[in-house]
C-alpha positions as CSV (number, residue, x, y, z in Angstrom):
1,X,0.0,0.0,0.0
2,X,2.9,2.4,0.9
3,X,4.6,1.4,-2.1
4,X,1.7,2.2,-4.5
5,X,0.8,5.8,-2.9
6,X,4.8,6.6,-3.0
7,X,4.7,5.7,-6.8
8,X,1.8,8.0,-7.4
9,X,3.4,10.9,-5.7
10,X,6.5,10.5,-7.6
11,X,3.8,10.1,-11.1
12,X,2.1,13.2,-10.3
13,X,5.4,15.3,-8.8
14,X,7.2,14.4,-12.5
15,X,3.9,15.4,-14.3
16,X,3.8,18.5,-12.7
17,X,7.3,19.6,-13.2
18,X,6.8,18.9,-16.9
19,X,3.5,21.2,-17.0
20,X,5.6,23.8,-15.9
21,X,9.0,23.4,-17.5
22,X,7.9,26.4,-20.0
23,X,6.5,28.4,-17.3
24,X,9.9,28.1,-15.2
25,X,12.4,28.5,-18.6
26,X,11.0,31.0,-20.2
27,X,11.4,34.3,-19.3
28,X,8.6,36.1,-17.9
29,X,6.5,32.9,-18.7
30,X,3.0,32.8,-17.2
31,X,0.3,30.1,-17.0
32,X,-1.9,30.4,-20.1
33,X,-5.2,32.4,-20.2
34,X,-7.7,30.3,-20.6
35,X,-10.9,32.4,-19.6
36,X,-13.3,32.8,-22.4
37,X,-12.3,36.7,-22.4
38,X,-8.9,35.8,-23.4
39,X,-9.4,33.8,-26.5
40,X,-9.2,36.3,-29.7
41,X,-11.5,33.8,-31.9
42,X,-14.4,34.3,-29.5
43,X,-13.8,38.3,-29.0
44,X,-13.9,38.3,-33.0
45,X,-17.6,37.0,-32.7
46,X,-18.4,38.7,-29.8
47,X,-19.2,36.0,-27.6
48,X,-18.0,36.6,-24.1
49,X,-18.1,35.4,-20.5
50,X,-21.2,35.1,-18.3
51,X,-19.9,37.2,-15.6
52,X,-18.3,40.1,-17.9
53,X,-22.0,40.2,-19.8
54,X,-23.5,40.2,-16.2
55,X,-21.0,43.4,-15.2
56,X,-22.3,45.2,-18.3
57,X,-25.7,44.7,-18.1
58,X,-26.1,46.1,-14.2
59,X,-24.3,49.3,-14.9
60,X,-27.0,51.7,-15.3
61,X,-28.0,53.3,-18.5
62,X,-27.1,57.3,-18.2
63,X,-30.1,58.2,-21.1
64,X,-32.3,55.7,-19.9
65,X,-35.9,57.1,-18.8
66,X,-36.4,56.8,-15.5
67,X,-40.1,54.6,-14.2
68,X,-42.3,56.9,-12.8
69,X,-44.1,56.3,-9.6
70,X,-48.4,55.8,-10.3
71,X,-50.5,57.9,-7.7
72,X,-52.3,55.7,-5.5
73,X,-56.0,57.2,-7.1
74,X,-54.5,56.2,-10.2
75,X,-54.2,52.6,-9.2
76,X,-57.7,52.4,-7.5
77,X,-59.9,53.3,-10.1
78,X,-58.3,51.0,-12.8
């Protein structure tokens, strides 16, 4: 049992060192960007992330017309 879980330590260590070999050598390397927002295909088409379209969408409209408040006699004859 100790055998097997030292093995798969030593799997996954090697693994990761690989995943980052280009990270660590190159200079200023950085892990990729792989949020939707960073992919210049999907900008092209205008498709973006859930949370960036959310952002957008709740900041208020500067020419939008404000709702106007009913009277209460209004409301109680209809």
């Amino acid at each position: 049992m100790l055998k097997i879980l030292l093995i798969t330590i030593i799997i996954v260590a090697i693994c990761v060192a690989l995943l980052s070999v280009n990270i660590l050598l190159k200079k200023g390397g950085r892990f990729p960007n792989t949020h939707v927002s960073g992919n210049k295909a999907l900008r092209r088409k205008g498709i973006g992330c859930v949370q960036s379209q959310d952002r957008e969408a709740q900041i208020l409209n500067p020419h939008a017309i404000p709702e106007q408040k009913r009277n209460s006699k209004e409301d109680n004859i209809n």
